[in-house]
Structures are given as C-alpha cells and as structure tokens.
N, C-alpha and C positions, 0 to 999 in steps of 0.2 A: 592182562594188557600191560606190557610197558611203554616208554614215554621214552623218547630221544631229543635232540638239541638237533633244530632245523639248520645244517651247514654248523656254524660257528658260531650262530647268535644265543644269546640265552633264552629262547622263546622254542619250549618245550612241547612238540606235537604228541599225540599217541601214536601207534604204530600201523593202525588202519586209518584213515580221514574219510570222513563221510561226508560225498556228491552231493550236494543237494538241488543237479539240475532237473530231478525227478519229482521236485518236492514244489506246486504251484498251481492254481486254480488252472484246472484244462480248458483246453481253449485261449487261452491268453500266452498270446506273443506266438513261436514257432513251433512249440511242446506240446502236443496233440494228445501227447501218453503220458503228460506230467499227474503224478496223484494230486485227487483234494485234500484238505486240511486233517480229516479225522486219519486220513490213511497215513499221510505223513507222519501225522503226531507219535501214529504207534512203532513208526520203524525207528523215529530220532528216539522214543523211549526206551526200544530197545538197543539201540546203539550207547547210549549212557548206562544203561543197566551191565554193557559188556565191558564198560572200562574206557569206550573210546567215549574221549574230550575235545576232539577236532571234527569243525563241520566247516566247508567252503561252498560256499554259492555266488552270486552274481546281479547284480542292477536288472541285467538282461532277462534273466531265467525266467521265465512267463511271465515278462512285462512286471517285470517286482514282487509278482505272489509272492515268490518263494524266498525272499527274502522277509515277507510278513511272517510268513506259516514257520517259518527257524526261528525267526525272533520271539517268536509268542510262545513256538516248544520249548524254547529253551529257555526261557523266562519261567516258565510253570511249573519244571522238572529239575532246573539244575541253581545253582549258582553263578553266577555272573561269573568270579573269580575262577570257578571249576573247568572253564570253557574257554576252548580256542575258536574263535570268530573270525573267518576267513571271508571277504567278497572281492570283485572284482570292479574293473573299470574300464571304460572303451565303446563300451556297443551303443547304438542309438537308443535313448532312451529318450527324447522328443524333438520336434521339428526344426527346422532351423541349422546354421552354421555352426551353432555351441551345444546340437542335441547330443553329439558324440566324437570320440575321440577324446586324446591327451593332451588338450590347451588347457591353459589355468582356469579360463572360463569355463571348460565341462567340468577339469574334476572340482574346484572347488563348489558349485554346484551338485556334484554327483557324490562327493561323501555324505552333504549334508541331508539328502534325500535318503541315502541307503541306511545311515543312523537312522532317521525317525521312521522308514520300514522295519528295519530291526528293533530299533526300541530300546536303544545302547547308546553310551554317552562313548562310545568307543569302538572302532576294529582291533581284535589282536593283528592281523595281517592283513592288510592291503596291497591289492594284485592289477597293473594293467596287463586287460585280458588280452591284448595282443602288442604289436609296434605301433607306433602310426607314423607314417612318412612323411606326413604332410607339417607337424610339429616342430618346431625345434627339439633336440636333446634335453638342453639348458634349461627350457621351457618346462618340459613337464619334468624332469628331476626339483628344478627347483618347487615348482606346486606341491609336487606329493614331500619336501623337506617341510613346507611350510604346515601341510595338513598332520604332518608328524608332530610337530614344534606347538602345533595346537590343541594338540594330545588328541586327535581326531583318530587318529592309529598308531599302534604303536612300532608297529615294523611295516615294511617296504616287501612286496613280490613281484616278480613279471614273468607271464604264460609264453606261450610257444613263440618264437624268432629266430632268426638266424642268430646261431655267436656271435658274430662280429657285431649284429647287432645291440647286443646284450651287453659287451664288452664295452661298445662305445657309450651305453648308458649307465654303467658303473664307472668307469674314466672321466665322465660329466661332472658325477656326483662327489666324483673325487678333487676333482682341480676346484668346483664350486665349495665343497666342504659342506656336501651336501648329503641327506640319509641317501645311503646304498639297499640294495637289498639283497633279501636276505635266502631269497628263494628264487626257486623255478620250476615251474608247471608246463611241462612239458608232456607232449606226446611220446609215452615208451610203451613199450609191449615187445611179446614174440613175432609179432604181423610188423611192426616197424620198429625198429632199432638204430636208425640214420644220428640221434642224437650221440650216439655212444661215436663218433667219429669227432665232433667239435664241443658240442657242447658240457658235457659229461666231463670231458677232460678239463677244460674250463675252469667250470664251478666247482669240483674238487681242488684245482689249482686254488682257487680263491675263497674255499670257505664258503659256499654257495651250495644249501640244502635241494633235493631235488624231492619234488612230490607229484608223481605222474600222474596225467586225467590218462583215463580209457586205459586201465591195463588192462582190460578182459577184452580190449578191440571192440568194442563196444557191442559186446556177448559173442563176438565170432568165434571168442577160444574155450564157450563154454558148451558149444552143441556142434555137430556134423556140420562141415562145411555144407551154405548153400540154405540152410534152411532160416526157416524165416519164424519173427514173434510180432506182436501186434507194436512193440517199438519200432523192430526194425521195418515193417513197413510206411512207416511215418516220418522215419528220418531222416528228414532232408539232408543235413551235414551228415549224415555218417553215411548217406549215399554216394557220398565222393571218396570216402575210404577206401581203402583196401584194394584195389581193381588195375594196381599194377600189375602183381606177380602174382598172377589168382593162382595159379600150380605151386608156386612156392606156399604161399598162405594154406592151400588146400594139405600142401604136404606135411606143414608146421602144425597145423590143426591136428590130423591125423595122429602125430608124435605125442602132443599132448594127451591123446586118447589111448594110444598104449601105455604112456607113464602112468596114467591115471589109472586104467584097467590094476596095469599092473598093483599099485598100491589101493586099490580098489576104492579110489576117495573122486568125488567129479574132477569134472575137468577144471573147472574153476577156482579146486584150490590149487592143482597145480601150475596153473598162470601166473596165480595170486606169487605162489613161491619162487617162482622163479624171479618176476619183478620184485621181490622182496630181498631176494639173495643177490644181487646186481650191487654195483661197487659205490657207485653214487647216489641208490637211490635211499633219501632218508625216511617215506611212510607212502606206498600207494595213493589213491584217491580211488574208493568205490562207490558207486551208484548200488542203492539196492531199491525195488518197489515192491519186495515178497520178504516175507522172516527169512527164509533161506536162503536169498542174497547174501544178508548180513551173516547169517550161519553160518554157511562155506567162507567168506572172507573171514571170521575168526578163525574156524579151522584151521585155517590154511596159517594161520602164526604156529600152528605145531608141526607142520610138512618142512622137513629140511633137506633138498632133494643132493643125492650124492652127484661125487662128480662125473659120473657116466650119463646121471639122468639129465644135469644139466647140459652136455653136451650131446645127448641123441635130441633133445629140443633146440637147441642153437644152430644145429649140422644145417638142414633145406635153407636157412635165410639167406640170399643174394643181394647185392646193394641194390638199391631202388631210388628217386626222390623223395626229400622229404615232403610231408603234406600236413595239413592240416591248422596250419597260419597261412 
C-alpha cells in the first residue's frame, strides 16, 4: 500500500479509502443492507491489516451506527495517529430548522456529536456531504474555519456540486482568510464521467485532491448489466442512478467484461483501475461487505491497464447529466 498527498495539502491518504456507508446497525436510517458491528469489525480489520489507513463515513449513515461501529474498530485495532478519519456533514440528523444542513447552528452541533460517536478528540477530514442553498457561503466557510481553529478537524472537504459551486465556496474562504478545502468527493466512474468536464479541471487548477464515492457505480461494473444483489434491490438512492444512457452503460459494462476476461481478473478490478489511473483522481472510495470486496480493490493497485485498454473502456461513454447531488 502506498500513501499520496490529498491535492496539495500535507494530509496524506492511502491509495484505496474505505466506504463505510455499509458499516451500521441495519434497520436504522435508509441502509436496509448496512452490516452489524461483528461483521464490520472484521472487514475494517482487514482493511488495516492491507495497509489502508483511510476510512470515510457520515453523521447520516444509519442514523450514526456507523460512525460508532468505525470509531470503536478503529480504537481497538489501530492507533489513533495511524489513521485517517474522514465524516461528513449535511443530512438531517434531527427535527427541527438546525436538524440539517450548513448553518453554524447544525455544524457546530453536528461535529460535536460525530466526535463523541466516533470517540476522537478530532476529524482528520471534514466533508459537507452536499451544497445547501439555502445558507450563506460566508456562513458555513466560516463555521467549518472555526470548527478547524478549535482543532475539532483538521482539514476541510466537500462532496458532489456543481463547480461553480465549489469555486464560489473556496473564493469565500479566500476573501474571509478562511480554511479552504482540501478535497472533493465526487461521483466518477465509467457509468458517469460529467465531472471530468468542470470539475476535475478545477481542482487540479487549484490543488484540490479528488477521492471518488461509487467507482464500481455502485456494483453495476462488477456483474452483467441488469442483474441485481440484495443491496441493489434496497437502494433507494442508487435507484435514481444510472437510467440515463442505459445502452451506453450496458455497452461500457460489457467492455469492462472483455478487458477483464481478457486479463482474466473480475471486473471490479478493472473499474477500480481505471478510476485509479484518471488524471485527478487522488485514492478511490470502496464499499466492501465480503473479504473479496476488499480483495479485488487491493488487486486492482497491481492492474496497470495499457493505453488500448483504457480506451476500448472510455469509447461507448456519451455525455449525459450530471446526477447524484
């Protein structure tokens, strides 16, 4: 396993990031197919035992389990110091005009919760999990400066938006003298690729790390187009996915299945490599709930696909909108 510099900052990721929207007492919140605790435990074990030091979760992800069940594995198993602690901020997490979004009133409320779930006097990275319109800029730059300045996190991220979006919220933090961040979580894969038009250019321009949620499309580019597992019939958000360019995706699917045949490895690591070998991105983001989730995403740091293979996977893509914020 090696370790890169997210963008330009000195806060140094591993080269796979471990999802941990899979990782929460089932039944609580949205995640119907989230694992319990003993199952969790053994896949973050073995994700430490491979090298990887990065895990990203969320306030949201089954109503906070999954911020207990990371906090207590990773408390057990590793060092505090050894470990990059990534969550989020945004989603409703209770009632009310301050239960959700980026006012000062949620986040400064919504760090201090997601510390005493996790069990950490600190985030390495903090992420608002989407925009919120309804906010000021100023507003929430300056909250997450102040939640910085109180060593609550140590760096700044923000999830899927338009550029300009994103842009106007680094330009904030600039005229305020205020933390920037340092990342972006965005939606990339072979099934959607709309960020490499704005955004990608961007955060390159500016030193701005990229660590993608859902590069496997959330398993479509690991099985036959069409077929279905006991997540994907449960998932409500990833039911809105993909159902643009279903022939295109069908076709892209298919390509990865001959690269893959050809080099005789699943389809999954060739996904994995492909979004690995992209120009902006600095370390995927994988979901695993089997050993062999995590397996194949190691793998898949030894798959180096030449320039034919990457371009018989790139050929079907068509522009589409974006989705997924």
């Amino acid at each position: 396993m090696e370790y890169s510099q997210l963008g330009t900052s000195g806060l140094r990721v591993s080269e796979l990031i471990v999802g941990c929207m899979s990782y929460g007492e089932p039944g609580r919140g949205t995640h119907a197919w989230s694992l319990p605790e003993a199952a969790s435990r053994e896949l973050i074990a073995q994700a430490l035992e491979a090298g990887i030091t990065t895990f990203d979760t969320a306030d949201v992800y089954s109503d906070g389990t999954s911020e207990e069940i990371v906090g207590r594995a990773l408390r057990d198993c590793a060092r505090r110091e050894e470990v990059v602690i990534a969550t989020k901020v945004n989603g409703r997490m209770y009632p009310g005009p301050h239960g959700a979004g980026l006012s000062r009133a949620h986040i400064m409320t919504a760090i201090d919760a997601s510390l005493r779930r996790l069990g950490v006097e600190y985030v390495d990275l903090y992420q608002i999990h989407r925009f919120d319109p309804a906010v000021p800029v100023e507003e929430t730059m300056e909250a997450l400066d102040d939640v910085v300045r109180a060593g609550k996190a140590r760096y700044l991220g923000a999830s899927s938006m338009y550029a300009w979006q994103f842009a106007t919220m680094q330009h904030a933090a600039d005229l305020g003298g205020w933390t920037r961040f340092i990342s972006m979580q965005d939606q990339y894969n072979l099934l959607m690729r709309e960020e490499e038009r704005e955004m990608h250019p961007y955060c390159l321009d500016q030193g701005v790390g990229i660590i993608p949620w859902s590069p496997l499309a959330r398993g479509r580019l690991t099985r036959p187009w069409g077929s279905a597992t006991p997540r994907s019939a449960t998932d409500g958000f990833g039911h809105t996915l993909y159902r643009q360019q279903e022939a295109m995706s069908r076709a892209i699917v298919d390509a990865v299945a001959v690269v893959a045949a050809a080099r005789g490895v699943p389809l999954a690591q060739v996904a994995l490599a492909w979004v690995r070998q992209q120009p902006a991105v600095t370390a995927p983001i994988v979901g695993a709930t089997k050993p062999q989730h995590l397996a194949d995403a190691i793998a898949s740091l030894d798959l180096t696909l030449t320039d034919d293979e990457l371009a018989t996977l790139a050929a079907p893509y068509v522009p589409q909108n974006p989705e997924g914020f």
